[in-house]
C-alpha positions as CSV (number, residue, x, y, z in Angstrom):
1,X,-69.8,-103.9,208.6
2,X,-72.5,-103.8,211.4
3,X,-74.2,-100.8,212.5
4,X,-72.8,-101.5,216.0
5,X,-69.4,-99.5,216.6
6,X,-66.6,-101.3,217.9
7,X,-65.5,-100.8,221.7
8,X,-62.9,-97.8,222.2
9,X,-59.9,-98.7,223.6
10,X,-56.4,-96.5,224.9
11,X,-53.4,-98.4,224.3
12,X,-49.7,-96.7,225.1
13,X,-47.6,-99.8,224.2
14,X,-47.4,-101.9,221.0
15,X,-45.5,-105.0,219.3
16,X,-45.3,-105.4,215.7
17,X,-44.2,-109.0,214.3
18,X,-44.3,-110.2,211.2
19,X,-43.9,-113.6,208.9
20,X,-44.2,-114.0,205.4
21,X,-47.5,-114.4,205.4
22,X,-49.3,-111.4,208.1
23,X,-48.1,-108.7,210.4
24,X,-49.6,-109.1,214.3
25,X,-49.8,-105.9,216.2
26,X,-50.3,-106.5,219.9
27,X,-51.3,-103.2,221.7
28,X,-50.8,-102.9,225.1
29,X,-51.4,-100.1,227.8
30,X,-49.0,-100.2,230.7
31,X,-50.5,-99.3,233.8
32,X,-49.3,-98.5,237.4
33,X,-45.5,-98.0,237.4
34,X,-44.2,-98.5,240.5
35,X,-40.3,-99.8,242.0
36,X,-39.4,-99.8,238.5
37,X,-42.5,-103.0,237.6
38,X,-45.4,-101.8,235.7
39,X,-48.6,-103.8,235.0
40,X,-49.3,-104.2,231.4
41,X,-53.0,-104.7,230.1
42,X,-53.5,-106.4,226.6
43,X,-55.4,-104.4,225.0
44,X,-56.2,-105.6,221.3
45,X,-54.3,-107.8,218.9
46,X,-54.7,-107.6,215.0
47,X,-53.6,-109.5,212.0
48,X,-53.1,-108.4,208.8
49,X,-51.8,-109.1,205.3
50,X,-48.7,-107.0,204.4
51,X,-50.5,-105.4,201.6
52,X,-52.6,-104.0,204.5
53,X,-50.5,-103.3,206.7
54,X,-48.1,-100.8,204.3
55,X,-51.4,-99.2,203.7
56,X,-52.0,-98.5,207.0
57,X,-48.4,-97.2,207.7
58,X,-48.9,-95.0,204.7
59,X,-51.9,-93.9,205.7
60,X,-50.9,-93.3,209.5
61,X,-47.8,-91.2,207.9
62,X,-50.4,-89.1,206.0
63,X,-52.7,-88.6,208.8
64,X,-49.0,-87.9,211.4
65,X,-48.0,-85.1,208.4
66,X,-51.7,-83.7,208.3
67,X,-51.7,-83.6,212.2
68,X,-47.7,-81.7,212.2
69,X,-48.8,-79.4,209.4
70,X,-52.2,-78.2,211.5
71,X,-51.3,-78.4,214.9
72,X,-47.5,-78.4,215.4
73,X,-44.7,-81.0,214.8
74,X,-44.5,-83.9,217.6
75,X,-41.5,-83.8,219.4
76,X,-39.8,-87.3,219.9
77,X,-36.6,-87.4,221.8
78,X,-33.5,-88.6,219.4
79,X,-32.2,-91.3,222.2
80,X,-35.7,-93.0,221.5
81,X,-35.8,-93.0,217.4
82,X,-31.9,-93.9,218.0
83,X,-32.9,-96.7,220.1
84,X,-35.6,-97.9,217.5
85,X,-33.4,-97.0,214.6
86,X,-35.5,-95.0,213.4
87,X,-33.4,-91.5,213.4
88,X,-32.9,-91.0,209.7
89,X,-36.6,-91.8,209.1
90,X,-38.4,-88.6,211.2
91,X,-37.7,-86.4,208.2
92,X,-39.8,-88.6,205.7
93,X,-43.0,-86.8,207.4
94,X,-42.4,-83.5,206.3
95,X,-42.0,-84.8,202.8
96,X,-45.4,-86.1,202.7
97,X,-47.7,-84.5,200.2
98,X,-50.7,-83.7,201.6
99,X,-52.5,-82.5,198.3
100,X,-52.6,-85.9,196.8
């Protein structure tokens, strides 16, 4: 890797696909909501293998965990992990081991 840091970059959206063969995320950051349209700004897109990419949700659980255990737990509202399906999955974060 180069000395030179990569650009910074805020993104409040993102889109996860996936084939066989990679995972795209495209992240976003939705701008300027007004009359119910918002302007939406790409922001980065990246491809990876799955191997990597279950390594980085691993490792973005262990980080979220580490955060909750330091600094409180991040309220989500249920409607939106409903909406996701994603409401029997908050309690996997408080079963993350954070010793290992």
């Amino acid at each position: 890797m180069s000395d030179q840091s990569p650009r910074a970059a805020y993104a409040n959206q993102v889109q996860i696909s996936g084939s066989p063969y990679d995972f795209t995320i495209d992240f976003a950051c939705v701008e300027d909501v007004r009359n119910n349209t918002a302007s939406v700004q790409p922001v980065a897109r990246i491809m990876m293998s799955p191997q990597h990419t279950k390594v980085l949700a691993l490792m973005l659980l262990k980080h979220v965990a580490a955060y909750e255990h330091a600094i409180g737990v991040i309220e989500l509202p249920s409607a939106l992990l409903n909406d996701m399906k994603l409401g029997n999955l908050e309690h996997f974060i408080s079963q993350v081991n954070l010793n290992e």
